[in-house]
C-alpha positions as CSV (number, residue, x, y, z in Angstrom):
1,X,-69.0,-177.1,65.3
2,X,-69.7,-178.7,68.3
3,X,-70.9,-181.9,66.5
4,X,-67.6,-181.7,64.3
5,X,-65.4,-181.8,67.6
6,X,-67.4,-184.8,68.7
7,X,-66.4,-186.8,65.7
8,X,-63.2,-185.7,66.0
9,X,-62.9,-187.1,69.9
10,X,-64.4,-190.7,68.7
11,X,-61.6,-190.9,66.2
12,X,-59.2,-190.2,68.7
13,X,-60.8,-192.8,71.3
14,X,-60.3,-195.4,68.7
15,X,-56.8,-194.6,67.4
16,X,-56.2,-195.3,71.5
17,X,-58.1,-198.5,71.0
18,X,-55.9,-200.5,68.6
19,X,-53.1,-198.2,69.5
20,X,-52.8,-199.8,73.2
21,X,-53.4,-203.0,71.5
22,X,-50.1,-202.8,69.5
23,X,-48.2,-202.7,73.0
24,X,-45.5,-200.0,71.2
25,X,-42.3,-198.6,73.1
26,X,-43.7,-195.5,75.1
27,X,-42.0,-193.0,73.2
28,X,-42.9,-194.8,70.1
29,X,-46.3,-194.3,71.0
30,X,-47.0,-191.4,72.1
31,X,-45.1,-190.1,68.8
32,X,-48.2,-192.2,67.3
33,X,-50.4,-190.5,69.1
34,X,-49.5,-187.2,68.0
35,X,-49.0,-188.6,64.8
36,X,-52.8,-189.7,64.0
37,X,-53.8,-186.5,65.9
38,X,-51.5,-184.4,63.7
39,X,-49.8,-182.6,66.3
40,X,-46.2,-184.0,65.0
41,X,-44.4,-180.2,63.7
42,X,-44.2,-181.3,59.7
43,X,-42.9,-178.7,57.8
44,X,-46.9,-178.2,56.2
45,X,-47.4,-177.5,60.0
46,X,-45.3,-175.4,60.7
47,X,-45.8,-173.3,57.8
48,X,-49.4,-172.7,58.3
49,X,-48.2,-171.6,62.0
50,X,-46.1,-169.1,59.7
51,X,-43.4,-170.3,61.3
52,X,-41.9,-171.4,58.6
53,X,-41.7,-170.5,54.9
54,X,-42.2,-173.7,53.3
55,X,-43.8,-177.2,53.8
56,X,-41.4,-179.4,51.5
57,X,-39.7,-182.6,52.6
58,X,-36.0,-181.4,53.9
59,X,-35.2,-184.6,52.6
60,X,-35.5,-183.8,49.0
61,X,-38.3,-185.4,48.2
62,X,-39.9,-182.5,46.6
63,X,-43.4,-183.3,48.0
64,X,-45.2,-181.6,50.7
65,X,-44.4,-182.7,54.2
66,X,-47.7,-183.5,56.1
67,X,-48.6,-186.7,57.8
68,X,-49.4,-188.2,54.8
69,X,-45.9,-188.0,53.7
70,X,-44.8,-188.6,56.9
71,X,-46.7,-192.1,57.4
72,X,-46.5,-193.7,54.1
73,X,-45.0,-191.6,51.2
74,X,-41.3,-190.4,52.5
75,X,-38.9,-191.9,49.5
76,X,-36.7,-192.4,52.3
77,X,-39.6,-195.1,54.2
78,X,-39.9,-196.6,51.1
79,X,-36.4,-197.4,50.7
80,X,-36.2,-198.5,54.3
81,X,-39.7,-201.1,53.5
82,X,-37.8,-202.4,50.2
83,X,-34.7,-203.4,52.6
84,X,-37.4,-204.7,54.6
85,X,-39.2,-206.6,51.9
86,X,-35.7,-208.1,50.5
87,X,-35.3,-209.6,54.2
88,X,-38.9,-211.2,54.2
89,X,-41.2,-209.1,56.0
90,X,-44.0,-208.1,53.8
91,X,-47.3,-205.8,54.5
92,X,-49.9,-203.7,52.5
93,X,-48.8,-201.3,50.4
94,X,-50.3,-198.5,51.6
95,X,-52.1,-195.6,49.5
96,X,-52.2,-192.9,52.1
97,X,-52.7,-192.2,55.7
98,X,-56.2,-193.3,56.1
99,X,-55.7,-196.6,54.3
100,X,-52.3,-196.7,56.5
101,X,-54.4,-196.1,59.8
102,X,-57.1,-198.9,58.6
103,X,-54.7,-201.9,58.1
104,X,-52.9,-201.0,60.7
105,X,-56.2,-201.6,63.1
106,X,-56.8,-204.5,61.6
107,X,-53.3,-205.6,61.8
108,X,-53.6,-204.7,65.5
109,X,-56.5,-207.4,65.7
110,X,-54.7,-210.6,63.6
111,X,-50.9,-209.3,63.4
112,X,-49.5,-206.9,66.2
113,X,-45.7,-207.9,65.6
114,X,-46.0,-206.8,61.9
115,X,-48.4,-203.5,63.0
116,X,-45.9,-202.7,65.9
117,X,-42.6,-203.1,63.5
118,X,-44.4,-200.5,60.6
119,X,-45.3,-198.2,63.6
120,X,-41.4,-198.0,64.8
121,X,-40.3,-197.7,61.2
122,X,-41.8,-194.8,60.7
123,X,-40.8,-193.5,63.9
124,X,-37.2,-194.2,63.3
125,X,-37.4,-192.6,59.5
126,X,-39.0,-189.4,61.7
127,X,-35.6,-189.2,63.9
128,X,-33.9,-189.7,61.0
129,X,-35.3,-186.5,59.0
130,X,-34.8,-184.7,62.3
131,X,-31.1,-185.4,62.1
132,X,-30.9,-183.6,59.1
133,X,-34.0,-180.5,60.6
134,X,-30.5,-179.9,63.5
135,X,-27.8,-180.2,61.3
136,X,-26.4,-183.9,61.7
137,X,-26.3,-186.7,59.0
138,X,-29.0,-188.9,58.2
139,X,-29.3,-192.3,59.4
140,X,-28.7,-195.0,57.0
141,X,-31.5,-197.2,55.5
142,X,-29.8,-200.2,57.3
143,X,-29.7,-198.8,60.6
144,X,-33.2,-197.5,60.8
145,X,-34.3,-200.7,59.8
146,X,-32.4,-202.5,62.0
147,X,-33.5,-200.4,65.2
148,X,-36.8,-200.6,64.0
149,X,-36.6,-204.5,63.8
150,X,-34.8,-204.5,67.4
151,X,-37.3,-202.1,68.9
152,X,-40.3,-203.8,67.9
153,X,-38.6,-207.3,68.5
154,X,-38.5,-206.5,72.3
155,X,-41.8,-203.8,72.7
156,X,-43.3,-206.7,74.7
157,X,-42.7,-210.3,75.3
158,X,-45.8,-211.7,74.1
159,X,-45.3,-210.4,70.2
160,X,-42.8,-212.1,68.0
161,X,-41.3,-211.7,64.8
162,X,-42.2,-214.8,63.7
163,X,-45.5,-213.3,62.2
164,X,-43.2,-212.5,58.7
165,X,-46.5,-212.4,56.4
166,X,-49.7,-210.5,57.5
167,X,-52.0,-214.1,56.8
168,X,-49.5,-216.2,59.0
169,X,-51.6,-217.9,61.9
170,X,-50.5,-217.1,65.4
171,X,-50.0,-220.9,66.0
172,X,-46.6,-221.2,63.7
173,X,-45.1,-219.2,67.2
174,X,-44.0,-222.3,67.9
175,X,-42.2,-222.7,65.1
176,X,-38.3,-221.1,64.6
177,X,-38.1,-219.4,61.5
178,X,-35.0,-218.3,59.0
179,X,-33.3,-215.0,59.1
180,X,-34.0,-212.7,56.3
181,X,-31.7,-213.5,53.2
182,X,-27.9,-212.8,53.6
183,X,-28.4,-212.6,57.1
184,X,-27.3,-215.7,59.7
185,X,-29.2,-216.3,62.9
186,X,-27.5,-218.1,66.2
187,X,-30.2,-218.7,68.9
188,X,-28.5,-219.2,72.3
189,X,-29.6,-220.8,75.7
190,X,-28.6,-221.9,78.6
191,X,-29.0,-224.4,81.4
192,X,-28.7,-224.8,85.5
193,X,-29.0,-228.2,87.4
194,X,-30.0,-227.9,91.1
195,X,-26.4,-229.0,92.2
196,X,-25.2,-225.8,89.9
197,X,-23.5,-227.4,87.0
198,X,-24.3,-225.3,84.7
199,X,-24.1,-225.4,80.6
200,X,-24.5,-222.8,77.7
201,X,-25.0,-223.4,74.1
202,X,-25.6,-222.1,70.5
203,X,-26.4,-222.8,66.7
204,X,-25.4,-221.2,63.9
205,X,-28.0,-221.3,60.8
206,X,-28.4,-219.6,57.5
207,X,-31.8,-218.0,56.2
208,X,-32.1,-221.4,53.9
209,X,-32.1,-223.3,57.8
210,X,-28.8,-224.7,56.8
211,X,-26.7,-225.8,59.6
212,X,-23.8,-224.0,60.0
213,X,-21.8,-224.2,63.7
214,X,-23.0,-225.7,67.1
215,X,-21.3,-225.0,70.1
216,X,-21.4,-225.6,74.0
217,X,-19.6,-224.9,77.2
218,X,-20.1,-226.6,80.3
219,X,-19.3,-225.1,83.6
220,X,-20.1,-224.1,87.3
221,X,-22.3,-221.7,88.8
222,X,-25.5,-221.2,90.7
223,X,-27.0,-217.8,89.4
224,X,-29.3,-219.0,86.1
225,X,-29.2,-215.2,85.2
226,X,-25.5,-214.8,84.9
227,X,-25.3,-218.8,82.5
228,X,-27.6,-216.5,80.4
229,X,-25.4,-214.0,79.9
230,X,-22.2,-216.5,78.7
231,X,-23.4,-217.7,75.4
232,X,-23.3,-214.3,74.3
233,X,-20.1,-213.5,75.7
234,X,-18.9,-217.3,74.2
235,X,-19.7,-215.5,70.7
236,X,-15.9,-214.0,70.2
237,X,-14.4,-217.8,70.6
238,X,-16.7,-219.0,68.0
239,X,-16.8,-216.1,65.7
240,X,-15.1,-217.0,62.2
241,X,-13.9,-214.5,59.5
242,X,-16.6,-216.4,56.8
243,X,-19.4,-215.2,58.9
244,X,-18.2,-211.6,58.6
245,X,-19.4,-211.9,55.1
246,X,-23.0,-211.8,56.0
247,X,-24.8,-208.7,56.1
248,X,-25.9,-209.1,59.6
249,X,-26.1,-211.0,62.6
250,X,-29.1,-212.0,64.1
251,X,-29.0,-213.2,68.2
252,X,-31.8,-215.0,69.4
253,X,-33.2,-215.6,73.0
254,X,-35.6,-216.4,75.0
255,X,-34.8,-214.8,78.6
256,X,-36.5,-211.4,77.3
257,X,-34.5,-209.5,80.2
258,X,-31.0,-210.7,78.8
259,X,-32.4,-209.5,74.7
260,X,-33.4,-206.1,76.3
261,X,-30.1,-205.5,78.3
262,X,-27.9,-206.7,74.8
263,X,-30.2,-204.4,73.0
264,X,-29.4,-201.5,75.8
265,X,-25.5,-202.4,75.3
266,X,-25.2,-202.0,71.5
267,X,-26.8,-198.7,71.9
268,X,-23.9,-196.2,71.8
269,X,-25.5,-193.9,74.2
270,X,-26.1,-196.4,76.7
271,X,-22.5,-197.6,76.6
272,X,-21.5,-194.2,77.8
273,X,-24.1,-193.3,80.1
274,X,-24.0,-197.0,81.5
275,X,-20.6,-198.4,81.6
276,X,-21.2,-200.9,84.3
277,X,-24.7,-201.8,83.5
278,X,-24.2,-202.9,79.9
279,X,-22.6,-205.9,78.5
280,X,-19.1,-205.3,76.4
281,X,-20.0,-206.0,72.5
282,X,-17.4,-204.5,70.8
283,X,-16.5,-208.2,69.2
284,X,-19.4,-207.9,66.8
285,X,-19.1,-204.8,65.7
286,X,-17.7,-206.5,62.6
287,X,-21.2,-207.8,61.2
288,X,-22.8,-204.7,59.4
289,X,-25.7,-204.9,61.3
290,X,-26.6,-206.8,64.6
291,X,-30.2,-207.8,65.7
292,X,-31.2,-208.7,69.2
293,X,-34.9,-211.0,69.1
294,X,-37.0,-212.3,71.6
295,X,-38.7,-215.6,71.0
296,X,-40.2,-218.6,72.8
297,X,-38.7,-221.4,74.0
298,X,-40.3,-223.5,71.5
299,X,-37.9,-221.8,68.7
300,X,-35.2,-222.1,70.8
301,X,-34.9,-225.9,71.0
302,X,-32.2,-226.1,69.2
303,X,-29.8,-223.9,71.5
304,X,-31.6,-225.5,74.4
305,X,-30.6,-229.0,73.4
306,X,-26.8,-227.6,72.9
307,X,-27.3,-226.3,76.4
308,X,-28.2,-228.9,77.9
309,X,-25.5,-231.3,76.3
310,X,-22.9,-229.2,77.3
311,X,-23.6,-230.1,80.9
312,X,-22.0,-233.3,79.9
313,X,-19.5,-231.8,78.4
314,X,-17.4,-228.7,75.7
315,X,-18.3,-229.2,72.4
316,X,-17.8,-227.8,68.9
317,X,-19.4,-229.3,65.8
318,X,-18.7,-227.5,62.0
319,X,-19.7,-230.3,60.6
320,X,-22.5,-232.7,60.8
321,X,-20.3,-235.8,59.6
322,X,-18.5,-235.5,62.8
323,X,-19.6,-238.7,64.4
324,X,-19.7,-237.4,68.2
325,X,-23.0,-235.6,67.1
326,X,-25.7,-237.2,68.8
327,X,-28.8,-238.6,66.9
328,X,-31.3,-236.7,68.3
329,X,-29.5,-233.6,67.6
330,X,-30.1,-234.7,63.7
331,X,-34.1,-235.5,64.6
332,X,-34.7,-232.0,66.0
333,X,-32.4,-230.4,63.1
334,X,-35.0,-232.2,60.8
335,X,-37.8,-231.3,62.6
336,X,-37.5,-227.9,62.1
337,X,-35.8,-227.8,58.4
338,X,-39.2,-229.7,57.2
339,X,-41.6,-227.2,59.0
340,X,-40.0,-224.3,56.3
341,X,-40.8,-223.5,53.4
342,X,-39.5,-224.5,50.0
343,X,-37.6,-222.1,48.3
């Protein structure tokens, strides 16, 4: 018995190993921990506590509710990982929970974004099912994918969700990538000069990399923080009916404090609890779903040229044949079209 317990403490040591590694929300990881300790109250748990006098999935999955089920086989995760796949992040199909637990250590070594985005899904897919355990509705596929996306996006600064495919190097960081298909992306920025003019910029682009809108505003003010919050509050001026059509919005950054407070402030609960602390963004509750990322300024060159143009002066370019686009506006366009893929 006693050497039994000692292999069960090393397993637990090195579940904390790659688990810290993975730098997950806290409450996303200590509902990992439990998880891989199996001390989460499944329905197979409870009922061998004979507190309860079944163990199926009370999502009508007709298979018994254990961590197993829990971590990879809920028809409900699936579903959420096909959206996923459709939108171009891939991973390992996993067979049960120890295969789960192994890629996800080694993902934790060569991939953390892509380890720390599985590890919310199946955190928000748990919430989900206990919706149903207290009598609500159950979250929709597209919104427990998109908070899983959103949490993961902003767990910590240093991981990105640029690492799409499990084999992609670390290097390609640098490099902005597409939104998933169906989805646009606008990545905003702005910029400060030390006499406080002040300019903020945007671009619009497709998940092909296809130019779509470019905007800037120039204006006056000394607090850098506050310039980063007006490209998202530009967003209603330059919002158009034809984006609507999308299935989603994607708003990227790279001041990590302004993606965490716009991730706070489309939180329901937080515009309640937090009226003055949030930012108003009732404008896009149009898009079916809205994604806040954090990336690095190399991605973001783009926005930060628009930025810095609009120092100079307002702009608003829908097409490219408008001849007050600059030529080094084309040259960085370029620059990033041939660094993706052909599709």
């Amino acid at each position: 018995m006693a050497t039994a317990y000692k292999s069960n403490d090393i397993c637990s040591v090195d579940y904390g190993i790659w688990l810290k590694k993975l730098k997950l929300n806290p409450r996303i990881e200590c509902f990992w921990w439990r998880l891989l300790n199996e001390a989460i109250p499944t329905n197979e748990f409870l009922m061998n506590r004979r507190l309860l006098g079944h163990n199926l999935c009370p999502r009508g999955c007709e298979e018994r509710e254990d961590t197993n089920h829990i971590m990879v086989h809920c028809h409900k995760l699936q579903q959420v990982i096909s959206i996923l796949n459709i939108w171009g992040f891939t991973w390992p199909l996993f067979t049960s929970a120890k295969d789960c637990k192994y890629h996800l250590e080694k993902l934790s070594v060569h991939n953390k974004s892509l380890a720390n985005l599985y590890c919310s899904l199946v955190y928000f897919s748990w919430k989900s099912r206990n919706s149903i355990k207290h009598g609500k509705n159950e979250w929709s596929l597209n919104f427990i994918a998109r908070n899983a996306i959103s949490y993961a996006s902003i767990a910590s600064s240093n991981l990105f969700l640029d690492h799409w495919d499990t084999n992609q190097p670390s290097r390609l960081n640098s490099f902005w990538h597409p939104p998933p298909p169906e989805l646009i992306k606008v990545n905003l920025d702005a910029a400060l000069t030390n006499n406080y003019n002040g300019g903020v910029g945007g671009v619009f682009r497709d998940s092909k990399g296809r130019f779509s809108l470019a905007f800037g505003i120039k204006c006056l003010h000394w607090d850098i923080g506050y310039l980063e919050l007006m490209p998202i509050r530009s967003l209603k001026n330059v919002i158009y009916n034809w984006m609507l059509d999308a299935k989603g919005l994607i708003i990227e950054g790279d001041n990590f404090n302004i993606i965490k407070l716009l991730h706070k402030s489309f939180n329901k609960d937080a515009r309640l609890l937090y009226k003055e602390e949030v930012e108003d963004l009732s404008f896009l509750d149009g898009f079916g779903n809205i994604l806040f990322h954090f990336t690095n300024r190399n991605c973001n060159k783009l926005a930060h040229y628009c930025a810095n143009f609009a120092l100079l002066e307002d702009f608003l370019w829908e097409d490219l044949s408008y001849n007050k686009v600059p030529p080094s506006f084309f040259s960085l366009l370029k620059e990033e079209c041939d660094r993706l893929p052909i599709t």
